[in-house]
C-alpha positions in Angstrom: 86.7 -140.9 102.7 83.1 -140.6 102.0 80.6 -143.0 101.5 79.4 -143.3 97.9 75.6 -142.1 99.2 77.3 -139.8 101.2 78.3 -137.4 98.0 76.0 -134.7 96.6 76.4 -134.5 93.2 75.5 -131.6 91.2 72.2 -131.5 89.3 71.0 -134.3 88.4 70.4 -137.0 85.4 67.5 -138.3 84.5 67.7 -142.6 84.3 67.6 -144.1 80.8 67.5 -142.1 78.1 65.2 -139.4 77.0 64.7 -140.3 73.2 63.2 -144.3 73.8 62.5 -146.1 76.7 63.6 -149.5 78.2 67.2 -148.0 78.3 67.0 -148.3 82.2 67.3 -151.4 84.2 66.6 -152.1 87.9 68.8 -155.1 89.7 67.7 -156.6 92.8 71.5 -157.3 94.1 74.8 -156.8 93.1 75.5 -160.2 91.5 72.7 -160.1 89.1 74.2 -156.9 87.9 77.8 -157.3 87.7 76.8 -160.8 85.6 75.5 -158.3 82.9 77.7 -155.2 83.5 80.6 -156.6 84.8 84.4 -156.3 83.2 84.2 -159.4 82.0 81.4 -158.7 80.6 81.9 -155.5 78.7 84.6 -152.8 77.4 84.7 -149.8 79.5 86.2 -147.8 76.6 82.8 -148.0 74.6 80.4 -148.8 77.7 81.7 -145.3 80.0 79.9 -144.4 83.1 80.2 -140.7 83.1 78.1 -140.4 86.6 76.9 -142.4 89.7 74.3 -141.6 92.2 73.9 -143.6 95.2 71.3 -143.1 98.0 71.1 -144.1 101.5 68.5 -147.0 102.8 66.3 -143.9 104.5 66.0 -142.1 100.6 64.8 -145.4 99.1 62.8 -147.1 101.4 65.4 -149.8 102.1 66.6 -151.9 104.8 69.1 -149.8 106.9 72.0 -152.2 105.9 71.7 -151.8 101.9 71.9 -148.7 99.7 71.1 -148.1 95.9 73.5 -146.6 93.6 72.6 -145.5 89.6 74.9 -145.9 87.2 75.0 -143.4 84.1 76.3 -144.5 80.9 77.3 -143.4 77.6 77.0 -146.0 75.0 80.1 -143.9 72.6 79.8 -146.4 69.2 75.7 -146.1 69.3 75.4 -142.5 70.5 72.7 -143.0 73.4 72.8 -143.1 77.2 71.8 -145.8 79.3 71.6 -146.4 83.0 71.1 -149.4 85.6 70.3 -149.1 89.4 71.3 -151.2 91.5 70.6 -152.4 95.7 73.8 -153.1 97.3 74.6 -154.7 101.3 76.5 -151.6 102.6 79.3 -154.4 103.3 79.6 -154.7 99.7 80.4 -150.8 98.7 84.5 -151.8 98.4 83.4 -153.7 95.8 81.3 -151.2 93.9 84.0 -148.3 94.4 86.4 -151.0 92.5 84.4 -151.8 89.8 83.8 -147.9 89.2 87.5 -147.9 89.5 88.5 -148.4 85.9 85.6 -146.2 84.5 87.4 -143.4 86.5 90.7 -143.8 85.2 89.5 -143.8 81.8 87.7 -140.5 82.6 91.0 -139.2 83.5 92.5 -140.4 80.0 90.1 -138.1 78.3 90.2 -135.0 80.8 94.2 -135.4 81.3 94.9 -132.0 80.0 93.1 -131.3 83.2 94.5 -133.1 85.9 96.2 -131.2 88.6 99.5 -132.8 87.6 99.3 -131.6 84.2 98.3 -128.3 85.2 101.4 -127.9 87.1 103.4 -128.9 84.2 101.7 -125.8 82.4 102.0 -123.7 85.1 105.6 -124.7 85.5 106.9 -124.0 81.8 104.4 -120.5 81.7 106.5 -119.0 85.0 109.9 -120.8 83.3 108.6 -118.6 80.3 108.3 -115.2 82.0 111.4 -115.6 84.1 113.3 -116.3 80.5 111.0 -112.7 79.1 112.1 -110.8 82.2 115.4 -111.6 81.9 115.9 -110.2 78.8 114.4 -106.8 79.4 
């Protein structure tokens, strides 16, 4: 498995939010951050990260041993995007891949009809479809 600032995401976002500022927030370390952002502190449901970038010591000017890693959000109640960045040990990415955890299984919630598995299901019942059309003509 990848690194998290080993991915290449598509494109790009832009940090905060494009219609005010102040809607993007630096943290120094992980702690600081997950006392603001973290599950206890919020509901994923209304406070989604839809993207991540993270970027290795060399892209940030960092020590070698820490990365930095942007969190994209989607505020759903208030309409408006958000984002916090945040420098993390590299001994410490298990811990940011399962705080991200939960934001990903809800993005799978709302893209379900997606899913490879459910594809399959479609796939299945379209080919038991045409088998039952064929064999009637």
């Amino acid at each position: 498995m990848k690194h998290l600032w080993e991915v290449d995401h598509p494109y790009y976002m832009n940090e905060g939010n494009y219609f005010r500022s102040g809607d993007h927030v630096e943290y120094k370390n992980l702690d600081s951050f997950l006392r603001d952002w973290g599950h206890d502190a919020l509901d994923i449901e209304y406070n989604r990260i839809h993207r991540f970038d993270a970027y290795d010591y060399a892209e940030r000017n960092l020590r070698e041993s820490e990365f930095e890693i942007t969190f994209y959000r989607v505020i759903q109640r208030k309409g408006f995007c958000m984002s916090q960045s945040v420098i993390v040990p590299k001994e410490r990415e298990s811990e940011v891949i399962e705080y991200l955890r939960p934001f990903y299984e809800q993005e799978r919630k709302i893209w379900e009809p997606f899913t490879s598995e459910r594809t399959e299901q479609i796939q299945k019942v379209q080919n038991e479809v045409q088998n039952a059309l064929r064999a009637k003509s």
